[in-house]
MARTILUM-883965 format. One line per 2 residues: number of its first residue (from 1); for each residue x negated, y negated, z of N, C-alpha, C, O. Coordinates in steps of 0.05 Angstrom, whole numbers, plus 5000, padded with zeros to 4 digits. Last residue first. Layout:
REM MARTILUM-883965
NUM> X/Y/Z/X/Y/Z/X/Y/Z/X/Y/Z | ...
***
This chain:
REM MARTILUM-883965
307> 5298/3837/5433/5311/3837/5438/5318/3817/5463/5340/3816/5473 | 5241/3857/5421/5259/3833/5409/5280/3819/5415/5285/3797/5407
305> 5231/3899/5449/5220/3870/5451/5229/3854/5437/5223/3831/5443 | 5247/3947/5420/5266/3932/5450/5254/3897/5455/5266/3877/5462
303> 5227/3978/5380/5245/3954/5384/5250/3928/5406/5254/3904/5407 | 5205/4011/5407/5181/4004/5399/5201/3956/5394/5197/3932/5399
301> 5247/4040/5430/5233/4035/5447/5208/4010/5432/5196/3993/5446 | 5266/4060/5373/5277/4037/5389/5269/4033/5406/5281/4013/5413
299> 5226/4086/5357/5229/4066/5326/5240/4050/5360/5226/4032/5371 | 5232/4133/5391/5209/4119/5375/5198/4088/5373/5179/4075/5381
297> 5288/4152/5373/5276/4132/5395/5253/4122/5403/5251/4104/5419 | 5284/4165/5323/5299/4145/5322/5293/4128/5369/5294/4106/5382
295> 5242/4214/5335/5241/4185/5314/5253/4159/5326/5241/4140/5336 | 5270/4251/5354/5249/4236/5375/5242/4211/5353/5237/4188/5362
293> 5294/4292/5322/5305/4286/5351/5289/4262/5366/5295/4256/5389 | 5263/4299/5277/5289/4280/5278/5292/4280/5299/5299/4257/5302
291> 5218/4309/5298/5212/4287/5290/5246/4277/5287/5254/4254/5293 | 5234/4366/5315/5222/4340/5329/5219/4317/5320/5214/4301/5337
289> 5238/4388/5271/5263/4386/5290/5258/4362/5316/5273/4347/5328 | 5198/4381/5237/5226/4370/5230/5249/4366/5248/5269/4351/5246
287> 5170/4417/5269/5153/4392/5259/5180/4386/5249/5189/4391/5271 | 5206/4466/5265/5190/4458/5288/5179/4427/5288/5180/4414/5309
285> 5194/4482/5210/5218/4476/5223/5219/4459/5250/5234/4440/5252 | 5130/4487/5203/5141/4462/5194/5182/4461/5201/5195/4440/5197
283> 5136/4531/5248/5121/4510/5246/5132/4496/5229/5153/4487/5240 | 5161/4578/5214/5171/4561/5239/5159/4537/5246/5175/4519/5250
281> 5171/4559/5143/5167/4571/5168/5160/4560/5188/5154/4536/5187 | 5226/4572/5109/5215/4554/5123/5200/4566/5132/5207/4589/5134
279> 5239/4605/5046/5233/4610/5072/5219/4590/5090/5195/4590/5084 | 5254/4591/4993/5273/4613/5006/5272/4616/5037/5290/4625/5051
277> 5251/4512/4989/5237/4550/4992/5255/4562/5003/5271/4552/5020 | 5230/4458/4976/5245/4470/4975/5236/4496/4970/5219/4504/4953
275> 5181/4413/5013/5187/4422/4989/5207/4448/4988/5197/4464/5003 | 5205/4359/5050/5190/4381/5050/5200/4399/5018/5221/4397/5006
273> 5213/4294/5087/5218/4312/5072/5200/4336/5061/5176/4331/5063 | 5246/4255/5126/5226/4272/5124/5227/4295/5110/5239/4315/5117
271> 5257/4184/5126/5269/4212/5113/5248/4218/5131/5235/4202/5146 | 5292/4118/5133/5276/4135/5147/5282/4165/5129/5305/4169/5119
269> 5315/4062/5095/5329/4092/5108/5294/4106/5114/5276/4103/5098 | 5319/3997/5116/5310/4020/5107/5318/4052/5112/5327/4061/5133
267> 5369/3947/5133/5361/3960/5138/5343/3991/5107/5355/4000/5087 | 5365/3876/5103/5374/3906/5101/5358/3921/5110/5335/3919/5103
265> 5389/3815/5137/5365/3837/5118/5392/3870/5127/5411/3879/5140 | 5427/3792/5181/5407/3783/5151/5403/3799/5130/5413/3796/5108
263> 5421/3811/5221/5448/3816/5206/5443/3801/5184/5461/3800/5167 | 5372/3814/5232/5371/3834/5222/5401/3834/5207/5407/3849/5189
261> 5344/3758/5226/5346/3769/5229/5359/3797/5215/5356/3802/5191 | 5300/3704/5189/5332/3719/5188/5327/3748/5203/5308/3761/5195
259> 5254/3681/5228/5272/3673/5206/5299/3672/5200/5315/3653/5201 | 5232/3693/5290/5253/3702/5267/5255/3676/5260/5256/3656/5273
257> 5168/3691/5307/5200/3677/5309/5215/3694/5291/5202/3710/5277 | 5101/3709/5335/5118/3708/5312/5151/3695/5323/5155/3692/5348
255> 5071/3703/5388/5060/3691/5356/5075/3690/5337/5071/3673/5320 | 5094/3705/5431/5096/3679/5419/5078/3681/5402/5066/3660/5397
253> 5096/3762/5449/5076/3747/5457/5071/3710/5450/5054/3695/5459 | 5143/3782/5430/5142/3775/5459/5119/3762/5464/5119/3748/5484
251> 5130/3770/5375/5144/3766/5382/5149/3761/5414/5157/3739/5422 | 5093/3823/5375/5078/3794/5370/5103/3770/5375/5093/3748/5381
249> 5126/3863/5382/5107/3863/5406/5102/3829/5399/5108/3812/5416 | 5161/3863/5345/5171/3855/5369/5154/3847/5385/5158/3829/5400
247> 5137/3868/5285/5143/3844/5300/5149/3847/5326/5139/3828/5337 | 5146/3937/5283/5123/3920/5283/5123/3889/5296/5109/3886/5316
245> 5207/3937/5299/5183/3954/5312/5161/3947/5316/5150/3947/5339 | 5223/3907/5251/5232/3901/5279/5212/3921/5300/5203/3909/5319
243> 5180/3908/5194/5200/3917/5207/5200/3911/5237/5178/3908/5248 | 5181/3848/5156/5175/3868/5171/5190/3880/5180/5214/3874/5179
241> 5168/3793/5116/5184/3807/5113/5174/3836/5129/5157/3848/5116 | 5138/3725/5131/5139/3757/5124/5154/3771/5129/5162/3766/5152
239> 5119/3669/5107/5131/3684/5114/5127/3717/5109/5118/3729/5090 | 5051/3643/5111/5071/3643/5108/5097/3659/5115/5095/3663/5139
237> 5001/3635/5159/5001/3632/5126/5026/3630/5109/5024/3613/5091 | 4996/3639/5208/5009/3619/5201/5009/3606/5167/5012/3585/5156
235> 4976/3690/5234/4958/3658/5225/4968/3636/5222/4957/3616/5230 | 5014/3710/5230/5005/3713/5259/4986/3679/5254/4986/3657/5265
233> 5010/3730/5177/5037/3718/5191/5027/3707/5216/5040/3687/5221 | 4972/3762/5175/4967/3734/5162/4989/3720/5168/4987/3696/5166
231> 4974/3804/5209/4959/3784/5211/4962/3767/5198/4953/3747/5210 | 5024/3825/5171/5027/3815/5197/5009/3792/5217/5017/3774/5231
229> 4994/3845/5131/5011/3824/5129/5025/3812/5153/5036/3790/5153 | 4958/3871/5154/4953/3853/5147/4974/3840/5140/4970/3816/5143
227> 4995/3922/5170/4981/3901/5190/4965/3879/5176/4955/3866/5194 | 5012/3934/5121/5028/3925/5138/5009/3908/5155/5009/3884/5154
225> 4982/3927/5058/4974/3938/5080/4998/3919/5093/5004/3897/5084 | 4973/3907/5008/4989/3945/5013/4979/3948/5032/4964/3968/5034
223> 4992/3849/5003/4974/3865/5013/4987/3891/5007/5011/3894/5002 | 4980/3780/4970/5000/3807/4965/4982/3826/4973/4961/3829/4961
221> 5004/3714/4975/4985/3736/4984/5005/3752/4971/5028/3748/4965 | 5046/3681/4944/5016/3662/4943/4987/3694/4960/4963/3694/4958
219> 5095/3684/4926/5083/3704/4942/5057/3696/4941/5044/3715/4932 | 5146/3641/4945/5120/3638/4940/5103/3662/4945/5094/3663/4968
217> 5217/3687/4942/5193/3672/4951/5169/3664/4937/5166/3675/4915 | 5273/3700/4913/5247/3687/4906/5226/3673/4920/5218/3651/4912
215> 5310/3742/4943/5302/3713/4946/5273/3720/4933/5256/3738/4938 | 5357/3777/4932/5338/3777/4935/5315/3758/4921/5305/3758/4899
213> 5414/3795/4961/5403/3774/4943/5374/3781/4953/5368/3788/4976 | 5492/3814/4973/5464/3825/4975/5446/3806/4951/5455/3801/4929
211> 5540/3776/5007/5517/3787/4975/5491/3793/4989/5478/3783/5007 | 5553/3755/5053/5553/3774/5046/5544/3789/5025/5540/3814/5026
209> 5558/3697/5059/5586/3710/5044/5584/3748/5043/5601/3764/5036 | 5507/3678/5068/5539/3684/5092/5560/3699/5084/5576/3712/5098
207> 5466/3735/5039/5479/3705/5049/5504/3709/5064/5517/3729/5070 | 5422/3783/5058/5443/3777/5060/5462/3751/5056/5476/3747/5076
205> 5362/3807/5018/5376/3791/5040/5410/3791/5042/5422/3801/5022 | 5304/3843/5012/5335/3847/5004/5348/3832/5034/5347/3839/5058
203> 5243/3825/4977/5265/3830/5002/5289/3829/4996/5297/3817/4976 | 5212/3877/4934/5222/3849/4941/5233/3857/4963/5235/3880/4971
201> 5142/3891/4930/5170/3902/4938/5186/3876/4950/5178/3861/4968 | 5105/3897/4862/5112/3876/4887/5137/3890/4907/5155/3901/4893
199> 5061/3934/4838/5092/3927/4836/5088/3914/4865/5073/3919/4884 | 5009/3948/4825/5021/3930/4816/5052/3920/4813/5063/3907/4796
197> 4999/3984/4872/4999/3991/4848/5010/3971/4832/5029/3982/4821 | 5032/3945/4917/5017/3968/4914/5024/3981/4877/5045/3985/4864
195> 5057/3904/4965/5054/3900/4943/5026/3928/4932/5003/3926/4941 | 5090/3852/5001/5074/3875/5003/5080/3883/4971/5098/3875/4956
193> 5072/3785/5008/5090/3801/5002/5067/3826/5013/5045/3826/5023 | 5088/3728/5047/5067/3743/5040/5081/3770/5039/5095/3780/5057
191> 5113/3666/5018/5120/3688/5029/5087/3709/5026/5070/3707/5009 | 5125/3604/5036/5097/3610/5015/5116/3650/5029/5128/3651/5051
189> 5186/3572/5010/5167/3576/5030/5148/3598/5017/5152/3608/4995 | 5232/3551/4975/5219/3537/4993/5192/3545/5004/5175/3527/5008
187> 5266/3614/4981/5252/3598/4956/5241/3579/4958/5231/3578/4936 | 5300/3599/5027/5274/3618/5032/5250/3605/5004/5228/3594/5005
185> 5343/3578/5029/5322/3561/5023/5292/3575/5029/5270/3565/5034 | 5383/3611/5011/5384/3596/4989/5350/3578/4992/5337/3568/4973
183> 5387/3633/5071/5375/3653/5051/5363/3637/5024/5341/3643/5014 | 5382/3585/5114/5401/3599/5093/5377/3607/5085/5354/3598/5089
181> 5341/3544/5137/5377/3544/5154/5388/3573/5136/5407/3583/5148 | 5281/3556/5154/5301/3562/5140/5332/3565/5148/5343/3582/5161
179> 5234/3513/5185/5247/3533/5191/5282/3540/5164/5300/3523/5162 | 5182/3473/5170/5205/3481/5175/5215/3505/5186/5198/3518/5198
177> 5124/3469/5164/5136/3473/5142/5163/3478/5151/5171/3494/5135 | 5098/3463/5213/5101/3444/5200/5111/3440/5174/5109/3419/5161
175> 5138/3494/5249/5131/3480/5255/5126/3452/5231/5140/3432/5228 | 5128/3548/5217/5151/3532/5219/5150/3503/5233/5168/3488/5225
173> 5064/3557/5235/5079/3557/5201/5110/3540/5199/5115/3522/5182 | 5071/3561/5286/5052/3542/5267/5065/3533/5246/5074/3511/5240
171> 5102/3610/5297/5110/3585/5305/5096/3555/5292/5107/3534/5289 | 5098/3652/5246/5089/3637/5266/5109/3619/5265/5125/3612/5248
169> 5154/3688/5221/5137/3674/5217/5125/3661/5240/5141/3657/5258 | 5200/3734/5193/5193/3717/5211/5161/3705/5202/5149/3711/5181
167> 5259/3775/5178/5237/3759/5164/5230/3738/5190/5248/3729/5205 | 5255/3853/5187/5270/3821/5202/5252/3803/5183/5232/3813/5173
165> 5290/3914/5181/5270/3898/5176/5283/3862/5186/5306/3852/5189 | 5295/3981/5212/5312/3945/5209/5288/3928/5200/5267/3931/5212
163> 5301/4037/5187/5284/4020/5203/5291/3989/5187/5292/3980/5164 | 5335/4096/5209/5326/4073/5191/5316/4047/5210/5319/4039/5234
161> 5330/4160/5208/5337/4133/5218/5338/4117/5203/5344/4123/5180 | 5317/4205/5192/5306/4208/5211/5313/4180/5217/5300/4173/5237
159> 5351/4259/5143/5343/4234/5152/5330/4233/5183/5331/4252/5198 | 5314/4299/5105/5328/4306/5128/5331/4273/5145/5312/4266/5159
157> 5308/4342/5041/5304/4323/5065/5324/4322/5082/5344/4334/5081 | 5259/4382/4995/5294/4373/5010/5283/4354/5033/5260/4351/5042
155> 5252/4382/4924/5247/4366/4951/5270/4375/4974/5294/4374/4970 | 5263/4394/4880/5244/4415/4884/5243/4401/4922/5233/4414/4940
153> 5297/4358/4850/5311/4386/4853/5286/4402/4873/5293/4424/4881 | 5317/4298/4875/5300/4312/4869/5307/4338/4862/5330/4342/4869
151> 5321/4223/4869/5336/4248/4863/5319/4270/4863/5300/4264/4849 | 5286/4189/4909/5296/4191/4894/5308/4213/4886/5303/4229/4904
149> 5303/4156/4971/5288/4169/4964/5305/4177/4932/5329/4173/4929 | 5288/4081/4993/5311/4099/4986/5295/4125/4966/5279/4118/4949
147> 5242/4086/5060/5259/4081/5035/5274/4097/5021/5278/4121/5027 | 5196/4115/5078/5207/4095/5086/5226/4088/5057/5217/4088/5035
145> 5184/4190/5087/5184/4168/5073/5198/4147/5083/5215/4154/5100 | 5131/4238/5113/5156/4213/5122/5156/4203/5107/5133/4197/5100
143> 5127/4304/5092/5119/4281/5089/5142/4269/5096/5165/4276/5091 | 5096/4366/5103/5122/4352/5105/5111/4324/5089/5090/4324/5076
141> 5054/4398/5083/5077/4409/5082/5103/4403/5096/5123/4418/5101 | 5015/4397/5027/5029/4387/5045/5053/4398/5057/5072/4408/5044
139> 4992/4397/4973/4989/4416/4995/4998/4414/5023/4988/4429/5041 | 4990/4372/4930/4969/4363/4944/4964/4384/4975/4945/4385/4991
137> 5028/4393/4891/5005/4393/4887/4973/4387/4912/4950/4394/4911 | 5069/4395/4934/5060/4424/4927/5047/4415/4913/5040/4438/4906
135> 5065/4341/4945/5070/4350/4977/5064/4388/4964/5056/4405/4980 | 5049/4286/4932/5058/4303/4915/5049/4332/4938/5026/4338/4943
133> 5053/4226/4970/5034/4249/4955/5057/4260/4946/5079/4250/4949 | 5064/4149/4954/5075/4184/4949/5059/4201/4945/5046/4200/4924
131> 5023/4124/5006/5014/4129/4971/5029/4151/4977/5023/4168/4994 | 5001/4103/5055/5023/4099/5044/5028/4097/5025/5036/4075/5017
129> 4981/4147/5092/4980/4133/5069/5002/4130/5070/5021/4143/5079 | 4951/4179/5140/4953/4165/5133/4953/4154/5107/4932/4150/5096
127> 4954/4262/5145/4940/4239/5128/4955/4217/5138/4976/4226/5149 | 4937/4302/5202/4957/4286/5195/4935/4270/5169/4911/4267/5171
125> 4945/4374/5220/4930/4351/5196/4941/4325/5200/4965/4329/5203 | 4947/4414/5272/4960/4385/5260/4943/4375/5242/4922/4366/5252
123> 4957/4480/5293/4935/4454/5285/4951/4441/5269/4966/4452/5253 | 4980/4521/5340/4991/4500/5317/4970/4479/5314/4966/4462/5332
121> 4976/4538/5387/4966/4553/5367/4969/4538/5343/4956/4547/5324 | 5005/4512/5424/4972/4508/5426/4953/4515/5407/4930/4508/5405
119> 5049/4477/5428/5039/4502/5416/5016/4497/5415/5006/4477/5405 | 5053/4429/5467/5074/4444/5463/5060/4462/5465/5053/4471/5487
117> 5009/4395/5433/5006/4404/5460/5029/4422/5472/5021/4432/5493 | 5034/4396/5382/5021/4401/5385/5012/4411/5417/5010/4435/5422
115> 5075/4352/5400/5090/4383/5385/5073/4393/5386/5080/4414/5396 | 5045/4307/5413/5055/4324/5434/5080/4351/5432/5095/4363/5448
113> 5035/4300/5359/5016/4301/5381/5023/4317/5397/5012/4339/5399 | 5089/4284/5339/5069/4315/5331/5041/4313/5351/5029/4335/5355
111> 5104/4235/5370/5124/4262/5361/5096/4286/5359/5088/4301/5377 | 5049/4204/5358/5053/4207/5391/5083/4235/5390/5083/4252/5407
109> 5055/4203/5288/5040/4205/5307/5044/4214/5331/5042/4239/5331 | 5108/4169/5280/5100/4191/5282/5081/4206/5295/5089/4222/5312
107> 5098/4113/5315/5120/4127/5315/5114/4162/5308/5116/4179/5326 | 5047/4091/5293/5060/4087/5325/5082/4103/5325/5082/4111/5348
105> 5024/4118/5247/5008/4114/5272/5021/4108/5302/5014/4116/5324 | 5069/4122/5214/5052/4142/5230/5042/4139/5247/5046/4153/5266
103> 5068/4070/5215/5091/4071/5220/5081/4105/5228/5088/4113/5251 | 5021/4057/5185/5028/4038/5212/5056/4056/5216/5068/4039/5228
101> 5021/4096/5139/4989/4076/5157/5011/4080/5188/5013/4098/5204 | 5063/4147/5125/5056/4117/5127/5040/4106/5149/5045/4108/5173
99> 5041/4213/5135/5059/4188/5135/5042/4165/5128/5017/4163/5125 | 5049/4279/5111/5031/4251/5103/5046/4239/5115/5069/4246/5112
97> 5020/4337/5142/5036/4320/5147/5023/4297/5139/5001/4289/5147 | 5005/4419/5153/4996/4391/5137/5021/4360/5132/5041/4366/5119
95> 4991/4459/5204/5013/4445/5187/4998/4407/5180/4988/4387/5191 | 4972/4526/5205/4958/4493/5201/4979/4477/5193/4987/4482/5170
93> 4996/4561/5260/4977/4564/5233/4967/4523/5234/4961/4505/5250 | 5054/4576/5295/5022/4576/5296/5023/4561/5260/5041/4555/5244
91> 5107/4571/5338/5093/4561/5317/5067/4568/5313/5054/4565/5334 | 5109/4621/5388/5117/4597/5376/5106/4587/5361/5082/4591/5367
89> 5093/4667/5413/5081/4642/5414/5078/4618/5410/5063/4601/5418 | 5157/4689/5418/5129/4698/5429/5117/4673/5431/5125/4657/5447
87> 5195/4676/5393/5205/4677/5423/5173/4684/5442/5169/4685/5466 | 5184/4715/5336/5194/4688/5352/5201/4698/5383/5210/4719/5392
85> 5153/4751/5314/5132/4730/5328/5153/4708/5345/5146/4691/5362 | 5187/4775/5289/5161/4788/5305/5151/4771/5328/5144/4776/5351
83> 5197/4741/5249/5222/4755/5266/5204/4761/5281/5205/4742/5295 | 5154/4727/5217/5165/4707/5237/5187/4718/5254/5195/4704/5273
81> 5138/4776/5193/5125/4757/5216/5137/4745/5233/5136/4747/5257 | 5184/4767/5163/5182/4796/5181/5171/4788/5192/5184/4782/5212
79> 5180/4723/5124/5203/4726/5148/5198/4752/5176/5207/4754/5199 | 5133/4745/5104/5133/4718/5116/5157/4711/5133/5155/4696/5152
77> 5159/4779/5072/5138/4791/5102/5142/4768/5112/5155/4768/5132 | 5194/4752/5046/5209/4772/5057/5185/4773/5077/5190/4767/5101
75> 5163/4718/5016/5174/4711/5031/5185/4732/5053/5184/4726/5077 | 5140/4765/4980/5123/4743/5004/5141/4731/5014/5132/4730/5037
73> 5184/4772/4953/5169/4792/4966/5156/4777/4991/5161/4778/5015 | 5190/4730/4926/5203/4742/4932/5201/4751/4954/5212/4742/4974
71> 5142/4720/4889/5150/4703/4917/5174/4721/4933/5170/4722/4957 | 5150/4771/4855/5115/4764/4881/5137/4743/4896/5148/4752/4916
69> 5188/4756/4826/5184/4781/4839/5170/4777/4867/5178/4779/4890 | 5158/4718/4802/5186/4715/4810/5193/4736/4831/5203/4730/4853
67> 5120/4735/4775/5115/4715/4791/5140/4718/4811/5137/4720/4835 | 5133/4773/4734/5127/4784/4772/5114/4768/4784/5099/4775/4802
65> 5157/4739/4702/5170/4762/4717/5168/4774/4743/5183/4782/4761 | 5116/4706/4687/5140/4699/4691/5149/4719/4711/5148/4714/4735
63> 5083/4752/4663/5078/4741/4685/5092/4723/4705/5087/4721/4729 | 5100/4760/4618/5098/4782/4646/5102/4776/4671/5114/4784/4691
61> 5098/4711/4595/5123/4727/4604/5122/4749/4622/5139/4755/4639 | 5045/4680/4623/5054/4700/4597/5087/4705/4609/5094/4701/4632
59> 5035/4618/4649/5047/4649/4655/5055/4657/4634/5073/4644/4623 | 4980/4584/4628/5000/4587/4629/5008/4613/4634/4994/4632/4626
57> 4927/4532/4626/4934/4564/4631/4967/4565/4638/4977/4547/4652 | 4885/4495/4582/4905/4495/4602/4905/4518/4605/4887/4531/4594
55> 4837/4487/4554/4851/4465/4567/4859/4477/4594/4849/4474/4617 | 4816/4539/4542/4795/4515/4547/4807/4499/4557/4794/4488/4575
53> 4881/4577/4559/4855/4566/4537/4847/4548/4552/4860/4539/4572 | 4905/4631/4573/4889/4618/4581/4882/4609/4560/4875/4624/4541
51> 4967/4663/4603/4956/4651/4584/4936/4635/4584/4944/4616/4597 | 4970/4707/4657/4958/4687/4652/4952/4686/4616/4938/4702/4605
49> 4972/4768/4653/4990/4758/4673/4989/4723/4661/5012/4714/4655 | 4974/4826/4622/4967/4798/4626/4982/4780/4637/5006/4778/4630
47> 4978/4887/4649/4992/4871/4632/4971/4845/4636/4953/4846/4653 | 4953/4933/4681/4963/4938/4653/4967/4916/4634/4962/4919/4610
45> 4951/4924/4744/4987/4936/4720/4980/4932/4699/4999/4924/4685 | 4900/4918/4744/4920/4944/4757/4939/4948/4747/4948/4970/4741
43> 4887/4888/4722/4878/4911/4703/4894/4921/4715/4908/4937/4702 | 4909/4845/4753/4919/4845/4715/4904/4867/4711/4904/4869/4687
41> 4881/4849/4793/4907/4859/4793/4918/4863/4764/4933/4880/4755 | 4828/4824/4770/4828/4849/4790/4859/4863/4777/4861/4881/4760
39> 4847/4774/4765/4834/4790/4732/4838/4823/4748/4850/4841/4737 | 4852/4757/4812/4873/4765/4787/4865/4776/4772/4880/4794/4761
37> 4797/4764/4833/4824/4773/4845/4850/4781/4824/4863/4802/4822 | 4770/4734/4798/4764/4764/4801/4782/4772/4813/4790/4794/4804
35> 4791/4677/4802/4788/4684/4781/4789/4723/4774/4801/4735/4757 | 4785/4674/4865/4805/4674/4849/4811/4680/4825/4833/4689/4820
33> 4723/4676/4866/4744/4693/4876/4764/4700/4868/4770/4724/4863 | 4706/4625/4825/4704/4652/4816/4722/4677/4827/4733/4693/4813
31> 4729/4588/4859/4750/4593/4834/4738/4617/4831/4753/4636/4833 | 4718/4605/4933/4709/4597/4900/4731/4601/4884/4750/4615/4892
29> 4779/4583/4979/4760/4601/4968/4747/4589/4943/4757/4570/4931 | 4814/4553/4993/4792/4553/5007/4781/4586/5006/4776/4603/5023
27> 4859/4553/4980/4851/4575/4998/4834/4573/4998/4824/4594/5007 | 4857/4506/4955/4884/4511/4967/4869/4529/4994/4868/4523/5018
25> 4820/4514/4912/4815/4495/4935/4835/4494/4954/4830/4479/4973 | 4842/4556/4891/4818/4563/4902/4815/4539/4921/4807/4544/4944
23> 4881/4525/4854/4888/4541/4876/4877/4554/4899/4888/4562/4920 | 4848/4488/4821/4859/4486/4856/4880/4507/4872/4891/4504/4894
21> 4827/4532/4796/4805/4514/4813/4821/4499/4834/4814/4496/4857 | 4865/4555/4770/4849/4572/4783/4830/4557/4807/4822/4566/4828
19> 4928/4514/4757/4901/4522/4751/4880/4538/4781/4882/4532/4804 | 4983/4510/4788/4974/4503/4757/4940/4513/4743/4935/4516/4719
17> 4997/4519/4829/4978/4512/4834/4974/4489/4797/4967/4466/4790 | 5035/4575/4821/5048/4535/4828/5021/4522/4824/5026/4505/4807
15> 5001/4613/4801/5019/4606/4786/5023/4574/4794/5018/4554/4780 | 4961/4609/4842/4944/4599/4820/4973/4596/4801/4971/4578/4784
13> 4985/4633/4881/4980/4612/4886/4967/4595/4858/4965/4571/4856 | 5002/4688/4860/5021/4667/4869/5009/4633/4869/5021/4613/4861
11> 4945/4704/4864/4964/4705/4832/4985/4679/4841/4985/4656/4831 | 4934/4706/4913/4917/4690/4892/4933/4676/4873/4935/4652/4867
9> 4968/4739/4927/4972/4711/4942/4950/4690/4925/4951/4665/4924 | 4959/4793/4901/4980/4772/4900/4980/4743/4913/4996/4727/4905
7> 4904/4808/4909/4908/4796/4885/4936/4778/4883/4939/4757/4870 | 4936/4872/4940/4915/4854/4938/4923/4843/4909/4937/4854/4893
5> 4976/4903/4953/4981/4876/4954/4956/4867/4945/4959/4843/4941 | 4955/4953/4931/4978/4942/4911/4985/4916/4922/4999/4902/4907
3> 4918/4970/4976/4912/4963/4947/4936/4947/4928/4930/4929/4911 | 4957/4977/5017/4944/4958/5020/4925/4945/4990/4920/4922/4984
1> 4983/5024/5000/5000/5000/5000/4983/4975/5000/4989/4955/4987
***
């Protein structure tokens, strides 16, 4: 039995993987391994499993077949483990997790830290970014998003809140440039946007009547960093558009004011999302169940200073 699994977790991995070299970097093995592993199993049945040229590689139809087959299967042990194992040690292996800079750092973050000290057997990756990874090319096996997420078939998600954004500014800055009676006179003032890969992210305001509008500020800065745009608010460079979590603290300290508050602006939707499978396993269930149960108070303890 033990001969007839070998080669599959290669084969599997080099099918989603798209190529031999990162599936090998997946498992952290040589491509040569991987290379001899399948070539291994493709003499055992006979068939070709892999279309290969100088470019690219692709599943033959065979291979189609007992790709389909192979996950199958692997999931099924991958459930047998986990029937075995629950109620025993609870989560183990490596779980991989991207969030956002600043919003990982104070909110997510201190959740899987102490999911971690929980299971002792459970190692935590965390990346910082706030760049969409690609969660089965890059190997991931959740990710937080801030915003509206897009249609997917291969993704699933799970909300985790939403996060109030406020517009404010030093006391400096208003001081000698005013303060804004209306949304109509934001267009007036120097704004410091955020801004990545050459797209700008506008603000979404409210006027009295209720329209949703999105004001033409001076974006005279443009960072892909939160805490800089917060420092330069702090300076008294111009306005900024944040979330209520981040401003509160600088807020109780008298560096920042509201603008427009929150019956102003639009709230963000919070996710956490993971790539779609016959079989969770317990660890990244575990990493989802905590982050929705403990986010949203997170986000509101981090709040309260504004208040």
């Amino acid at each position: 039995m033990s001969d007839r699994l070998k080669g599959i977790s290669a084969f599997v991995e080099a099918a989603e993987a798209g190529s031999f070299a990162l599936a090998a970097e997946r498992m952290r093995l040589t491509r040569s391994a991987v290379g001899k592993s399948i070539a291994r199993l493709e003499q055992r049945l006979g068939v070709r499993l892999f279309q290969r040229t100088t470019r690219s590689q692709s599943l033959t139809e065979d291979g189609q077949v007992y790709y389909e087959r192979c996950v199958r299967a692997l999931a099924e042990l991958d459930a047998g483990a986990l029937a075995l194992d629950s109620g025993k040690s609870g989560p183990i292996g490596r779980l991989r997790v991207s969030v956002p800079v600043l919003f990982g750092r104070h909110c997510a973050a201190p959740v899987l830290l102490a999911l971690g000290r929980q299971y002792p057997r459970l190692a935590i990756e965390m990346s910082f970014n706030d760049s969409v990874v690609d969660l089965v090319d890059e190997g991931y096996d959740l990710a937080v998003r801030i915003g509206t997420l897009p249609d997917s078939s291969t993704l699933v998600a799970r909300r985790l809140g939403t996060q109030r954004m406020v517009i404010c500014a030093s006391p400096s800055y208003l001081a000698e440039h005013g303060k804004p009676a209306s949304v109509d006179e934001l267009s007036n003032h120097v704004g410091i946007a955020y801004g990545r890969a050459g797209r700008i992210e506008s603000w979404s305001v409210r006027n009295s009547e209720g329209q949703v509008l999105k004001p033409q500020v001076d974006n005279r800065l443009v960072f892909d960093d939160l805490q800089a745009i917060t420092d330069a608010a702090v300076a008294g460079v111009g306005l900024a558009w944040l979330p209520c979590w981040l401003m509160a603290k600088h807020a109780r300290a008298g560096e920042l004011e509201l603008v427009l508050d929150c019956n102003n602006t639009l709230a963000t939707e919070i996710s956490v999302v993971w790539a779609q499978s016959h079989y969770l396993p317990s660890k990244t269930r575990a990493a989802i169940d905590a982050l929705v149960a403990e986010i949203p108070g997170k986000v509101g303890q981090l709040e309260q200073a504004d208040k």
